[in-house]
C-alpha positions as CSV (number, residue, x, y, z in Angstrom):
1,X,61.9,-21.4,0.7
2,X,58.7,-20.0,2.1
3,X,59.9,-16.6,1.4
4,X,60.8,-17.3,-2.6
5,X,57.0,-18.7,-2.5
6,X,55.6,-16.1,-1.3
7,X,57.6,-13.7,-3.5
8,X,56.7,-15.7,-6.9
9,X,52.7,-15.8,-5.7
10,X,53.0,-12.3,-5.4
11,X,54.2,-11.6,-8.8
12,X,51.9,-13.9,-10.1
13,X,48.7,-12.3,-8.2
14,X,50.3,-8.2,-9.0
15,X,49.9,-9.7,-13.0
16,X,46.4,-10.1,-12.5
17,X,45.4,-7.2,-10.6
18,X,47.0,-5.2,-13.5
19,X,45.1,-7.1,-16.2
20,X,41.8,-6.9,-14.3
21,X,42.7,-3.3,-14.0
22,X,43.8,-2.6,-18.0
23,X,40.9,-4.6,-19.0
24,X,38.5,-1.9,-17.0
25,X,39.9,1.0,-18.6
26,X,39.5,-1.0,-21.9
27,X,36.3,-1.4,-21.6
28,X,35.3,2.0,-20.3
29,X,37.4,3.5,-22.8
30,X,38.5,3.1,-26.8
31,X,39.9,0.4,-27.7
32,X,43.5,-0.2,-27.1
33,X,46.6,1.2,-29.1
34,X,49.1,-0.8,-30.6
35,X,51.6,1.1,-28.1
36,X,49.6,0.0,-25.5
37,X,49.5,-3.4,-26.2
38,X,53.3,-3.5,-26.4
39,X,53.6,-1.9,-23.2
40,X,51.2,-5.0,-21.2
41,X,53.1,-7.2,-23.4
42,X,56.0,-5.8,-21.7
43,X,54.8,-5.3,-18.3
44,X,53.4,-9.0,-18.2
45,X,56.7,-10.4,-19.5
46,X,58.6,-8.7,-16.8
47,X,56.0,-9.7,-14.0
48,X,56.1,-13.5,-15.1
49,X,59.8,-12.9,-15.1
50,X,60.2,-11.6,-12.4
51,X,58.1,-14.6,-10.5
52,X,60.8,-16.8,-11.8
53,X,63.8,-15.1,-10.4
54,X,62.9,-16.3,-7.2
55,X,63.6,-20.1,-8.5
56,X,66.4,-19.6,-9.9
57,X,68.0,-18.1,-6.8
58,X,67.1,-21.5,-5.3
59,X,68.5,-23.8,-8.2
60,X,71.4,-21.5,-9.6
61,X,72.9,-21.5,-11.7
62,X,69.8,-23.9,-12.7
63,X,69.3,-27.6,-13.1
64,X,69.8,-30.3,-15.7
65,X,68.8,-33.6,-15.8
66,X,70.2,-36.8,-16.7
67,X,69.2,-35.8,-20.5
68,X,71.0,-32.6,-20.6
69,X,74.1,-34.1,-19.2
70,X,74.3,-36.3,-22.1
71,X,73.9,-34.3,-24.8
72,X,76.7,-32.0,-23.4
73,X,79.2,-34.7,-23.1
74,X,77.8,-35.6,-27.1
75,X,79.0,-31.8,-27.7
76,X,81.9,-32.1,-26.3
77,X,82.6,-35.0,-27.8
78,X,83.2,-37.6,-24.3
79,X,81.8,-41.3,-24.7
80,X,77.8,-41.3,-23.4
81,X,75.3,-43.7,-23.0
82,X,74.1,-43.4,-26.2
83,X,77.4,-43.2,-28.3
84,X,81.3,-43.1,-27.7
85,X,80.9,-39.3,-28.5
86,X,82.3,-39.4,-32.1
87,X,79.1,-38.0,-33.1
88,X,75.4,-36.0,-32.1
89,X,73.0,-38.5,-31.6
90,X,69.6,-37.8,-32.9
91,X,68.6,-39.8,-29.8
92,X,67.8,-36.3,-28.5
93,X,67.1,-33.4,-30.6
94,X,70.2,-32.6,-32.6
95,X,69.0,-28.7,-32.7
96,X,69.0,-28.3,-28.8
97,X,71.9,-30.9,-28.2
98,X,73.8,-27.6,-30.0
99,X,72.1,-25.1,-28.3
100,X,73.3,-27.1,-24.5
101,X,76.5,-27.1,-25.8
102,X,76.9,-24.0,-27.0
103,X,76.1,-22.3,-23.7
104,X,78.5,-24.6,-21.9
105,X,81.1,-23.3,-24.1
106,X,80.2,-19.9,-24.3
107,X,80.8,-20.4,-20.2
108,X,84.1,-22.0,-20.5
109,X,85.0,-18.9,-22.8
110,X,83.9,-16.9,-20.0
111,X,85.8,-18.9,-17.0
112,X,83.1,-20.6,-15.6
113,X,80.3,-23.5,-16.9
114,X,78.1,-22.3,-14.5
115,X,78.3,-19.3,-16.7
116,X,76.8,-20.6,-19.5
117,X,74.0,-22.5,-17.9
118,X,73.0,-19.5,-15.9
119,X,72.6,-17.4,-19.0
120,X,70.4,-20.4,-20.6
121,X,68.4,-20.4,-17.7
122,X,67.7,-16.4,-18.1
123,X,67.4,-17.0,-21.7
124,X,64.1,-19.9,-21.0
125,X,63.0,-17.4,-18.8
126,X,62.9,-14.8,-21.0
127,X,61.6,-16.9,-23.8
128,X,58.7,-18.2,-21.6
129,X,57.9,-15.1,-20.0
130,X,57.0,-13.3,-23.6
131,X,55.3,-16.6,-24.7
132,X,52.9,-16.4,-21.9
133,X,52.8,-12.8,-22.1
134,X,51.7,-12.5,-25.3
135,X,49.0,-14.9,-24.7
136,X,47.9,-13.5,-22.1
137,X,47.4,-9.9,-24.3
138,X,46.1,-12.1,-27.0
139,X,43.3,-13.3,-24.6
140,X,42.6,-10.4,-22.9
141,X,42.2,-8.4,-26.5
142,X,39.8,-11.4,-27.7
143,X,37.7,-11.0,-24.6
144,X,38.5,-14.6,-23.6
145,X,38.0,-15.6,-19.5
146,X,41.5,-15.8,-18.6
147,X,41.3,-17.6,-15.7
148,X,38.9,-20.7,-17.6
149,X,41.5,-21.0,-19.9
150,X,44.6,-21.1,-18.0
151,X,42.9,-23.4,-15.6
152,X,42.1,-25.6,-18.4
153,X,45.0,-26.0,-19.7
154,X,46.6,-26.3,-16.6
155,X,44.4,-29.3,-16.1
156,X,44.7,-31.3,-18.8
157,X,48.6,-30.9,-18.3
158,X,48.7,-32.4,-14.9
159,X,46.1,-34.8,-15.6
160,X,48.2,-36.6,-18.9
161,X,51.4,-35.8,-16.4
162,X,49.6,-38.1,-13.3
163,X,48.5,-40.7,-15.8
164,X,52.1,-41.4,-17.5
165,X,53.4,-41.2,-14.2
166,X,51.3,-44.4,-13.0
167,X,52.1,-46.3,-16.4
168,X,49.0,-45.7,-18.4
169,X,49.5,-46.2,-22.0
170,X,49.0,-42.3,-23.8
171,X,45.9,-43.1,-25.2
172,X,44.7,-43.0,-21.5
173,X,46.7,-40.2,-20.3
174,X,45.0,-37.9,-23.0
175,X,41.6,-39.1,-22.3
176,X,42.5,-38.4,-18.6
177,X,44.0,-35.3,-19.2
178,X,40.7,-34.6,-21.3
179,X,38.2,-35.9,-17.7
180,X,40.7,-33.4,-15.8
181,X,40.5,-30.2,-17.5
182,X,36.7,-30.1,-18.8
183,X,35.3,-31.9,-15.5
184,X,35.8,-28.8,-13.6
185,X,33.8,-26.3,-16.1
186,X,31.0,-28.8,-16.3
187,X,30.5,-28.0,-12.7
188,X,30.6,-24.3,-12.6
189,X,28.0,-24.5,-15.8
190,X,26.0,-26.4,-13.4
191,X,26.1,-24.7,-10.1
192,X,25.6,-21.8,-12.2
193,X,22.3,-23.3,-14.2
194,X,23.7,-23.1,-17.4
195,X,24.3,-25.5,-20.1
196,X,27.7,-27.3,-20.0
197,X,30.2,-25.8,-23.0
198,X,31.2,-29.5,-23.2
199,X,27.8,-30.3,-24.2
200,X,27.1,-27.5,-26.6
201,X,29.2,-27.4,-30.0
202,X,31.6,-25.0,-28.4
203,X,35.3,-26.5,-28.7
204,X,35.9,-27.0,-25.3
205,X,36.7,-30.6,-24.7
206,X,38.3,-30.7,-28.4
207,X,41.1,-28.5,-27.3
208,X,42.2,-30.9,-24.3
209,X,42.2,-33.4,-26.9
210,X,44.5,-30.8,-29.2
211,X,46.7,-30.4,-25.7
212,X,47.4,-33.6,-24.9
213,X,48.5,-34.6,-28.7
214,X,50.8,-32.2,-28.7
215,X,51.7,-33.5,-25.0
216,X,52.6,-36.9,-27.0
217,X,54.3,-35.5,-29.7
218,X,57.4,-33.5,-27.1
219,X,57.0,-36.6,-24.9
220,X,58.1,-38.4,-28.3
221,X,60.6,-36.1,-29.4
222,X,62.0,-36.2,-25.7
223,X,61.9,-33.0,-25.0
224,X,62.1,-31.6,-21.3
225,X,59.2,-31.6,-19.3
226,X,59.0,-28.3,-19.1
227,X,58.8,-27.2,-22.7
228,X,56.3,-29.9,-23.1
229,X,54.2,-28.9,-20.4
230,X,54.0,-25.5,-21.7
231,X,53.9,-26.1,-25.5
232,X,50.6,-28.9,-24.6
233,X,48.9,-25.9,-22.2
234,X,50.1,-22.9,-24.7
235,X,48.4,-25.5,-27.6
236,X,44.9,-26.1,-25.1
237,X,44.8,-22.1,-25.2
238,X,45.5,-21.1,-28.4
239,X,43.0,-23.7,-29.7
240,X,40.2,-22.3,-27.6
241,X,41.2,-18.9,-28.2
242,X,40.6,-19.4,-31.9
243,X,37.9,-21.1,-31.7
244,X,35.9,-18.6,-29.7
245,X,37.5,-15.4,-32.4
246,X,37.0,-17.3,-35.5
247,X,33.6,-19.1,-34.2
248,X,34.7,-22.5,-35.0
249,X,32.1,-25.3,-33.6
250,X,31.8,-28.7,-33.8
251,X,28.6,-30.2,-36.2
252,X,25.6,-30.4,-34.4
253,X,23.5,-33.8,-34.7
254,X,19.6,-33.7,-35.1
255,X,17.6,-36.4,-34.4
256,X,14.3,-36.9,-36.0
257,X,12.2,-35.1,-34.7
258,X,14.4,-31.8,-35.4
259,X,14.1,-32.7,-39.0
260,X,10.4,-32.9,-39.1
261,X,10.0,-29.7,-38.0
């Protein structure tokens, strides 16, 4: 177990020494081609991918939970919790009660269930790894601090994920989620004698708030806690991505004494 840690932190740290790197030579240099961008959209895919391998050598062919289960037996047609099977239950997503399924069957085609959710586990892999990927271009091309970002959204995910967990009601959890993820800039700002971006009209705080709605709306449609984790942080950094590229800002309030002079 150590071992697969180790491995997946050093996939994770060999990303960032490359985009640390590439953004050097971007800098010092003109700006980058389209074929360049491809390629670190390529090479950042296969890093993040490559720190997931690791997992799944420990969980293969890969895990489901109680969820999954029952929308395979709903495929196959066997009696669930939810229905006696004559029909897909819209209790869970129809679209990816069919997409379960279908790699269960593919795997029985094949010889083997295990088959089919091994290849679904590559596939979320794949699909997560050039999500991330092509934010993390996307950011690096805008100029964006990486690492504020991330952390943010990192932040406010486990911050709305530790509230529901206790039994606060969401309207909590996203205020929560909000506390965790901007607390932590407000004191770098500080011990760094600047003003706070939470108290300038920068959207900072504003994109928890964006993060943890869309947190709510895949906890609502019940979808696994791992697309929703990543859809509420990919949300968090694609807000404050465009607000820093497209200068968005929140209204700033003058008092009196502004308007006098």
């Amino acid at each position: 177990m150590a071992a697969l840690f180790a491995a997946a932190l050093c996939a994770v740290v060999l990303l960032f020494r490359l985009l640390d790197a590439l953004r050097a030579h971007a800098q010092a240099g003109a700006p980058a081609t389209q074929k360049e961008k491809r390629r670190l959209f390529w090479l950042c895919a296969g890093l993040i991918f490559a720190g997931s391998i690791p997992y799944l050598l420990l969980y293969a062919p890969g895990l489901n939970i109680y969820d999954t289960h029952d929308q395979i037996l709903q495929f196959f047609g066997f009696p669930s919790y939810i229905g006696d099977g004559s029909a897909l239950s819209d209790h869970h997503p129809v679209f990816l009660t069919l997409i379960y399924g279908g790699f269960m069957k593919l795997g029985l085609l094949l010889g083997d269930a295990n088959i089919g959710q091994l290849l679904y586990s590559l596939l979320s892999m794949a699909a997560l790894a050039a999500c991330w990927a092509y934010a993390l271009v996307t950011l690096r091309e805008a100029g964006l601090a990486r690492g504020a970002v991330i952390g943010l959204a990192l932040f406010v995910v486990v911050g709305i994920q530790k509230s529901l967990a206790v039994g606060y009601p969401f309207w909590v959890a996203i205020v929560m989620g909000t506390i965790t993820g901007a607390f932590g800039g407000i004191i770098r700002d500080i011990l760094i004698n600047e003003e706070p971006l939470i108290f300038r009209k920068d959207i900072y705080a504003l994109a928890c708030v964006v993060g943890g709605i869309f947190y709510w709306g895949c906890y609502t449609l019940q979808l696994p806690d791992e697309i929703t984790q990543s859809i509420a942080a990919a949300s968090v950094i694609l807000t404050r991505f465009a607000a820093v590229k497209y200068h968005w800002g929140l209204p700033v309030l003058h008092g009196d004494d502004d308007e006098s002079n």
